[in-house]
C-alpha positions as CSV (number, residue, x, y, z in Angstrom):
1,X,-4.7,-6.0,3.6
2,X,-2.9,-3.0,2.6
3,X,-4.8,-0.1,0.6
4,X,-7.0,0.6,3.6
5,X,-6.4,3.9,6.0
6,X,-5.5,2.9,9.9
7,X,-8.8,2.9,11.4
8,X,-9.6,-0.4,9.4
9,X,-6.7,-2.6,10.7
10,X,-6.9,-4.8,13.2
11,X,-4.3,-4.7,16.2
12,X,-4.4,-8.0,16.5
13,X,-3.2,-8.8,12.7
14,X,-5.0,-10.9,10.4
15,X,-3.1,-12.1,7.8
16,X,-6.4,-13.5,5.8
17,X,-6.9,-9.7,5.4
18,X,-4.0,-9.1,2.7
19,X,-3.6,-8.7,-0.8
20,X,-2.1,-11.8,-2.2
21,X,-1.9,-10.0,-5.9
22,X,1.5,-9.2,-7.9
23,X,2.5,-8.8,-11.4
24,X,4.3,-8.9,-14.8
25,X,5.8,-7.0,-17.6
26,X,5.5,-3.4,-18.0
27,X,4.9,-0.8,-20.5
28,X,5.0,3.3,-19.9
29,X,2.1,4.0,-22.3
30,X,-1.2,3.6,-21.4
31,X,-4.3,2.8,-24.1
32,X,-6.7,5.1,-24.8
33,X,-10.2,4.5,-23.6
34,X,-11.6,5.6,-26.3
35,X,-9.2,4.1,-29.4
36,X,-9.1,0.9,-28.5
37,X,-11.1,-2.1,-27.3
38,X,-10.5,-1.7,-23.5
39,X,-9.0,-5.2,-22.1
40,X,-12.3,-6.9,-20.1
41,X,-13.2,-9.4,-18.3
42,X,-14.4,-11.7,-21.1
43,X,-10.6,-11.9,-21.9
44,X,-9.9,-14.3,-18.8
45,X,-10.7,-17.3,-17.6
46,X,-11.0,-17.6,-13.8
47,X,-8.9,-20.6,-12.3
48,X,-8.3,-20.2,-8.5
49,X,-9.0,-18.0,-5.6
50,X,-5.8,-17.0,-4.2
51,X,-7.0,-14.2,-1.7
52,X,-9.8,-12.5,-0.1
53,X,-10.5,-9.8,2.3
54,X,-13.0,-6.8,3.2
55,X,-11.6,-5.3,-0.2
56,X,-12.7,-8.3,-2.7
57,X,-10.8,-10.6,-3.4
58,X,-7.5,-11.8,-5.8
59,X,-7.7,-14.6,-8.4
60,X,-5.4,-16.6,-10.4
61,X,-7.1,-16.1,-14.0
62,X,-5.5,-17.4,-17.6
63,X,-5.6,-15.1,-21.0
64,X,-7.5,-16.5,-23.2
65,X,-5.3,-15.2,-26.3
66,X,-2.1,-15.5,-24.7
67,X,-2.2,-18.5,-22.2
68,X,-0.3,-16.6,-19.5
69,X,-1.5,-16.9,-16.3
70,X,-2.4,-13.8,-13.9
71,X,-3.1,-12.5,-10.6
72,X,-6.8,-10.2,-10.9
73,X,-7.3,-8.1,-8.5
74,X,-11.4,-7.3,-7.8
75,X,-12.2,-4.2,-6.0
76,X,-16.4,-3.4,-5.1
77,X,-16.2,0.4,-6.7
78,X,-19.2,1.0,-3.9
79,X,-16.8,-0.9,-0.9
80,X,-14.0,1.6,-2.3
81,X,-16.9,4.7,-2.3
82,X,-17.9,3.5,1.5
83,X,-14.5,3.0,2.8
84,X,-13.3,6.6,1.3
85,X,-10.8,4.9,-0.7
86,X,-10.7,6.7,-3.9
87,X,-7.8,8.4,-4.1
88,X,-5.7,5.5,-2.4
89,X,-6.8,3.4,-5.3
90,X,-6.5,5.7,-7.9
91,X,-2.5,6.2,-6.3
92,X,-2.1,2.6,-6.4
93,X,-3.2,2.4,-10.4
94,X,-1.1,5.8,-10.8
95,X,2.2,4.4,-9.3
96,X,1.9,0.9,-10.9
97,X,2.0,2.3,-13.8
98,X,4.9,4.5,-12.9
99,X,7.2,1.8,-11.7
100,X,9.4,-0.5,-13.3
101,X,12.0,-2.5,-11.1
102,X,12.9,-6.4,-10.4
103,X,11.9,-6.3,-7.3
104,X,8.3,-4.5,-7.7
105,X,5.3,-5.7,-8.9
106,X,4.2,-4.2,-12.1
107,X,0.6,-3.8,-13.5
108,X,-0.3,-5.4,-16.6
109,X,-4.1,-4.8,-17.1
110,X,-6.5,-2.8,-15.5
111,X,-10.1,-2.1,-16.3
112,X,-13.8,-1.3,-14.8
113,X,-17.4,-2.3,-15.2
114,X,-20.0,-0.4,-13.8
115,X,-19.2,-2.4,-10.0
116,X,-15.9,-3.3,-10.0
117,X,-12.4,-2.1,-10.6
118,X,-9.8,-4.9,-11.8
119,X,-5.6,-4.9,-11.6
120,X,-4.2,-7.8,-13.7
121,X,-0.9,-8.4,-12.2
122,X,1.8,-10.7,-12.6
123,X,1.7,-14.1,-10.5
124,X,4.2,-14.8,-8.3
125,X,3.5,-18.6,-7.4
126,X,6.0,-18.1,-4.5
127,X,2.9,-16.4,-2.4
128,X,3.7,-14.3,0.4
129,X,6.5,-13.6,3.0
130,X,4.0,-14.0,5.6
131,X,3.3,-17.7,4.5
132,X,6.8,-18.4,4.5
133,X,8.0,-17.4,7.9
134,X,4.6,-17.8,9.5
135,X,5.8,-21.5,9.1
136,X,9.4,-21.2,9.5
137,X,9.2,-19.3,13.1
138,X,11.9,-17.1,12.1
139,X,14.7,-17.1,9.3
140,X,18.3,-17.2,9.4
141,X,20.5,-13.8,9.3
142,X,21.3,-14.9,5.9
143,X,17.8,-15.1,4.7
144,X,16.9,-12.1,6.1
145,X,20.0,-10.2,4.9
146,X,18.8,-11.3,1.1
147,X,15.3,-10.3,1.6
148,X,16.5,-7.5,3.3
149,X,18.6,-6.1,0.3
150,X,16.1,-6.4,-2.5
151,X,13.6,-4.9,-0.2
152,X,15.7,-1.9,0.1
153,X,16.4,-1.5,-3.4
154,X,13.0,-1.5,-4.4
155,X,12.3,1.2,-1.0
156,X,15.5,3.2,-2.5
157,X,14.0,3.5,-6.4
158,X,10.8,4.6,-5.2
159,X,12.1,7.0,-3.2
160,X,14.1,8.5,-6.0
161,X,10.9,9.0,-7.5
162,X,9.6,11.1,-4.7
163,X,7.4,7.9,-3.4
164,X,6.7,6.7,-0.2
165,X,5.4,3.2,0.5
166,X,4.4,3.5,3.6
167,X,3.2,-0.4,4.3
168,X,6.0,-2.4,4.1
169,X,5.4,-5.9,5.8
170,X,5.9,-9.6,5.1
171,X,1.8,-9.6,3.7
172,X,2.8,-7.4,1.0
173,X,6.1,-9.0,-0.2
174,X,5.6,-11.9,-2.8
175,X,8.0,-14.5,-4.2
176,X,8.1,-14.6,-7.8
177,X,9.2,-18.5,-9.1
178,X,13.0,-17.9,-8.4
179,X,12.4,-16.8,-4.5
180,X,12.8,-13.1,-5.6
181,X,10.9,-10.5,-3.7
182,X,8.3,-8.6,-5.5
183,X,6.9,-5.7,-3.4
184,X,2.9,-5.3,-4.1
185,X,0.6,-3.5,-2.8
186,X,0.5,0.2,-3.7
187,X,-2.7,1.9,-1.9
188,X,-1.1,3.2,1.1
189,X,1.7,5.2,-1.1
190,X,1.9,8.8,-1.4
191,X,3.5,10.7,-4.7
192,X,5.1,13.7,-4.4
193,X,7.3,13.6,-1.4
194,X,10.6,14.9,-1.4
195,X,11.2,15.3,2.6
196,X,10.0,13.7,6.4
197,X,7.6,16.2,6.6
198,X,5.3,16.5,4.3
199,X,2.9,14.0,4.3
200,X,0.1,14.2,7.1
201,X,-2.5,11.4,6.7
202,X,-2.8,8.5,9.7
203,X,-2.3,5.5,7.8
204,X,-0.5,2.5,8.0
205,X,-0.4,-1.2,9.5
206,X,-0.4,-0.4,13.3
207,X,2.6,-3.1,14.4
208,X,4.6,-0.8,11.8
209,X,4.0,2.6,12.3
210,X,6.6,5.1,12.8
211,X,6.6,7.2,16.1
212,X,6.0,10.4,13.6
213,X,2.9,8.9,12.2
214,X,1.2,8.1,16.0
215,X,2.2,11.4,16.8
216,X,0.9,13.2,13.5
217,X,3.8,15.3,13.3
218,X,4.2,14.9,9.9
219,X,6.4,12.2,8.0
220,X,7.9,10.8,4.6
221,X,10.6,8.8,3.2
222,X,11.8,7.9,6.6
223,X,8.8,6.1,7.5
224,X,9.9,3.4,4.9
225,X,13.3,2.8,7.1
226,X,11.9,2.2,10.3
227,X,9.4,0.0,8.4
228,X,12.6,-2.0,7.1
229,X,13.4,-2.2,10.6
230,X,10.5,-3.9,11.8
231,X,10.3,-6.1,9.1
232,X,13.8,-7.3,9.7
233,X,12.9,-7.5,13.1
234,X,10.0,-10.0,12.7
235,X,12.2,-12.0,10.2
236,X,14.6,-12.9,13.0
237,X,11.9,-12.9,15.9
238,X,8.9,-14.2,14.5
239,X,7.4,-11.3,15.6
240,X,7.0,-7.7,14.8
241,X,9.0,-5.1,17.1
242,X,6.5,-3.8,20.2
243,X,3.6,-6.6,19.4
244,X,0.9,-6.9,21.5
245,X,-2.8,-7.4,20.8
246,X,-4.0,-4.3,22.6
247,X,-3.5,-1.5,20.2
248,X,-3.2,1.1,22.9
249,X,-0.1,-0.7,24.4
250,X,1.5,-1.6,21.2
251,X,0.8,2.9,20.2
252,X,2.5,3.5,24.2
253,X,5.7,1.1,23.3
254,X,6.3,2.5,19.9
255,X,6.6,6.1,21.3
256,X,8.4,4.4,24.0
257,X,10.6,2.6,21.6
258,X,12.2,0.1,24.5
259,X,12.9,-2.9,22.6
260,X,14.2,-6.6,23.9
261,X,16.7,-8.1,21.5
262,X,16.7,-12.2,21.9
263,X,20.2,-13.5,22.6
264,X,20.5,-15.2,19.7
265,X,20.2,-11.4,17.5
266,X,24.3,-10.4,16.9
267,X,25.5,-7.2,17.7
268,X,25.9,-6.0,14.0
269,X,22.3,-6.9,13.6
270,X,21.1,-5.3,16.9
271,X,23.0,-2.3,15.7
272,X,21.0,-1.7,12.0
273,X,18.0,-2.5,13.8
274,X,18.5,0.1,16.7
275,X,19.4,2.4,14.0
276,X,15.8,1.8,11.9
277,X,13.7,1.5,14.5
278,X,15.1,5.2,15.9
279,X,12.3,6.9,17.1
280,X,13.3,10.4,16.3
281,X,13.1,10.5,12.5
282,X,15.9,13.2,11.8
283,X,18.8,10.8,13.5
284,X,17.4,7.4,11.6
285,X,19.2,5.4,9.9
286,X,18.7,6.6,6.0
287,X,17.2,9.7,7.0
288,X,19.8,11.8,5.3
289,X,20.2,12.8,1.7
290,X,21.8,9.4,1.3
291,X,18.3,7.9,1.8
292,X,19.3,3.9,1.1
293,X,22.6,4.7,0.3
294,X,23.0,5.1,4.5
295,X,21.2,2.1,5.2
296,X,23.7,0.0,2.6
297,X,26.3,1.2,4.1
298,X,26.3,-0.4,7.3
299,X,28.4,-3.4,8.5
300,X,25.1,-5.6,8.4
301,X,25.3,-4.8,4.7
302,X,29.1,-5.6,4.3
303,X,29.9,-8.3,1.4
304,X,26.9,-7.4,-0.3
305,X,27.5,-6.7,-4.3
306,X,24.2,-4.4,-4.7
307,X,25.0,-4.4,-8.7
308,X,24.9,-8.6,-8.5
309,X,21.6,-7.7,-6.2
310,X,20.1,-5.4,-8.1
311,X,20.1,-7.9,-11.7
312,X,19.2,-10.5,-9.7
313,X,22.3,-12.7,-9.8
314,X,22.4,-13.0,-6.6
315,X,20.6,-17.2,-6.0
316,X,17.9,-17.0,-3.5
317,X,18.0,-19.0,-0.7
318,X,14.8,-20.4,-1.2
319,X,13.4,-21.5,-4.7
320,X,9.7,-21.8,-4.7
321,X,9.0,-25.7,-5.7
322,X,6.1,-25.6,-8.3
323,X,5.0,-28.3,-10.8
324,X,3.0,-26.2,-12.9
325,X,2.2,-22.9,-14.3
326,X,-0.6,-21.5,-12.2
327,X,0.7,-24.2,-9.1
328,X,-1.3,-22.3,-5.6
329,X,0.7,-24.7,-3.3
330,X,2.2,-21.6,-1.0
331,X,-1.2,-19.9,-0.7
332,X,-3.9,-20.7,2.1
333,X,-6.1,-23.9,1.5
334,X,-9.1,-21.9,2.6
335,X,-9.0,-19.6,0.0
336,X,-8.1,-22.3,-2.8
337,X,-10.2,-24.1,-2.3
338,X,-13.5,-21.9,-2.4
339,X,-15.5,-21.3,-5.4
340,X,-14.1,-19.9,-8.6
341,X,-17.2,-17.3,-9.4
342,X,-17.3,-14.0,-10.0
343,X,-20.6,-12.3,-9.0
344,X,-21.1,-9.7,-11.7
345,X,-19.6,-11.9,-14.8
346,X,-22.3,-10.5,-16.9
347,X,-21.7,-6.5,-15.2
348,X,-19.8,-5.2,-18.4
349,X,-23.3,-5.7,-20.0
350,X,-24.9,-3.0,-18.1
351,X,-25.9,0.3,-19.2
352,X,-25.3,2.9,-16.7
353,X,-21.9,3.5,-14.6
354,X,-22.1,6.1,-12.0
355,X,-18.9,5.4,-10.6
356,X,-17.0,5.8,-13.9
357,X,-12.9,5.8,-12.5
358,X,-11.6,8.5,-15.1
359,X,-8.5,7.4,-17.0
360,X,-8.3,3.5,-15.0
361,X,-7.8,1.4,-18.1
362,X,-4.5,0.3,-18.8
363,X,-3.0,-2.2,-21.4
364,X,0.8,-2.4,-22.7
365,X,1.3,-0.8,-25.8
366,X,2.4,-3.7,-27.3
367,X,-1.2,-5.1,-26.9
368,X,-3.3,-2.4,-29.0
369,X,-1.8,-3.9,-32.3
370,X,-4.7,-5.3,-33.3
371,X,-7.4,-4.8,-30.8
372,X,-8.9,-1.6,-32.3
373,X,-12.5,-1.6,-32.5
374,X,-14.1,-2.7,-35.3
């Protein structure tokens, strides 16, 4: 999962500890606490587990007033308290709220009770990257070339608004129902940088760390570049750049940065990638003051009609196949298939909170006509 600082992760990835949560349409105003009835949990009904990890867990849930289906995302306030993840969750509610792009998840709902935060995102029913090419082996240079440009689009918009993402990996990119991606996911993002200095903390997913985090030398909006790097990378491999189990090694490579390139990886390819995956952050690849406009610029890129990318004209070159509204087909069959209970159902009803989040509720504007407390 994303959201947590470095020391949590695993070398050895495990993909059954992600976030499988995205989301749907997006308003700038947030409800008052105080105004308004605060959306809560009596509002949904809990269909499917879709995801679980060390954070909580993500379920598909229905509105009850509206019949749309959702993705909830549960977080144990005291497992956030424990794991000194306040302010990462409190940045992830602050820039999903902030964003609004095609190819970025965007929060609908969020509320508390006293034990639990909730994010009530859009469902994409396409599931995860990971699922996808975790089956494939690899995709084709065409695949990865789509994924690839709506993925940098999404990287490029945030970083015009002075965010990094910092986490970028095929466990944090969804499939909506068309085959679009839908970056999710915010925890590990830092506001507020306008360099590839300035940001300090040793975060991350280990296999996708930039040189400049390992070495704590400071980092920002390059970090996402290389991470577009390594995701390419494990597109067309199968494997992310440098892997190994043993986290000391795979640390001693990416410093190293000596990379094999199968055969079957063409020389324009090989050259982007080489260019992302530099170690020395001032000569990468998007670096510059062109930020994505760099990256889009090379021959890898050539042919591409961002405009036709960016409004989603493009056709994907997968289409999720699902039968229903709330289908779970391309997410893991041990997490559909375990219980649909929520511990603390009954939690709103009790009295004291002494882990009040200040300022967490969120609702679209839209939805306060007629939800004012009686």
């Amino acid at each position: 999962m994303a959201g947590l600082p470095l020391p949590l992760h695993g070398a050895a990835r495990d993909p059954r500890d992600l976030q499988y949560a995205q989301p749907l349409a997006h308003s700038s105003a947030s409800a008052s606490e105080s105004s308004y009835r605060s959306p809560n949990l009596d509002d949904f009904m809990l269909m499917k587990v879709v995801g679980k990890g060390s954070y909580g867990k993500v379920m598909l849930v229905k509105h009850k007033d509206n019949n749309m289906v959702y993705a909830m995302k549960m977080l144990r306030k005291e497992n956030v308290i424990k794991r000194n993840q306040v302010e990462h969750t409190k940045t992830e509610r602050n820039v999903l709220e902030a964003v609004s792009h095609p190819f970025i998840v965007t929060l609908h709902y969020a509320f508390q009770t006293p034990k639990k935060l909730y994010f009530v995102l859009e469902y994409c029913p396409g599931g995860e990257l990971f699922f996808h090419l975790s089956r494939a082996g690899r995709f084709s240079e065409g695949r990865c070339r789509f994924y690839a440009s709506e993925i940098l689009l999404a990287i490029e918009y945030l970083h015009r608004l002075n965010i990094i993402y910092r986490d970028l990996k095929p466990e944090n990119i969804l499939l909506d129902a068309d085959g679009h991606v839908k970056l999710t996911d915010f925890g590990l993002s830092k506001e507020g940088i306008q360099d590839n200095f300035s940001a300090k903390s040793m975060c991350g997913t280990p296999e996708y760390l930039a040189p400049e985090i390992l070495n704590k030398s400071g980092h920002g909006k390059a970090v996402d570049w290389y991470s577009l790097g390594a995701l390419m990378y494990e597109m067309l491999t199968g494997l992310p750049p440098f892997y190994t189990r043993d986290r000391e090694k795979l640390f001693e490579r990416i410093r190293r940065g000596e990379l094999a390139y199968p055969s079957y990886i063409t020389p324009v390819t090989k050259s982007l990638l080489q260019h992302l995956l530099e170690g020395d952050s001032t000569k990468r690849l998007g670096a510059g003051v062109g930020d994505g406009d760099e990256v889009k610029a090379h021959p890898f890129f050539s042919g591409i009609e961002w405009v036709a990318i960016q409004q989603r004209r493009v056709t994907p070159p997968f289409k999720p196949q699902v039968s229903q509204t709330g289908d779970v087909k391309y997410f893991e069959k041990e997490f559909v298939d375990l219980p649909v209970v929520n511990s603390e159902v009954n939690e709103e009803r009790l009295a004291n909170d002494m882990n009040h989040f200040e300022g967490f509720t969120y609702q679209p504007r839209s939805d306060l006509e007629g939800r004012v407390d009686s």
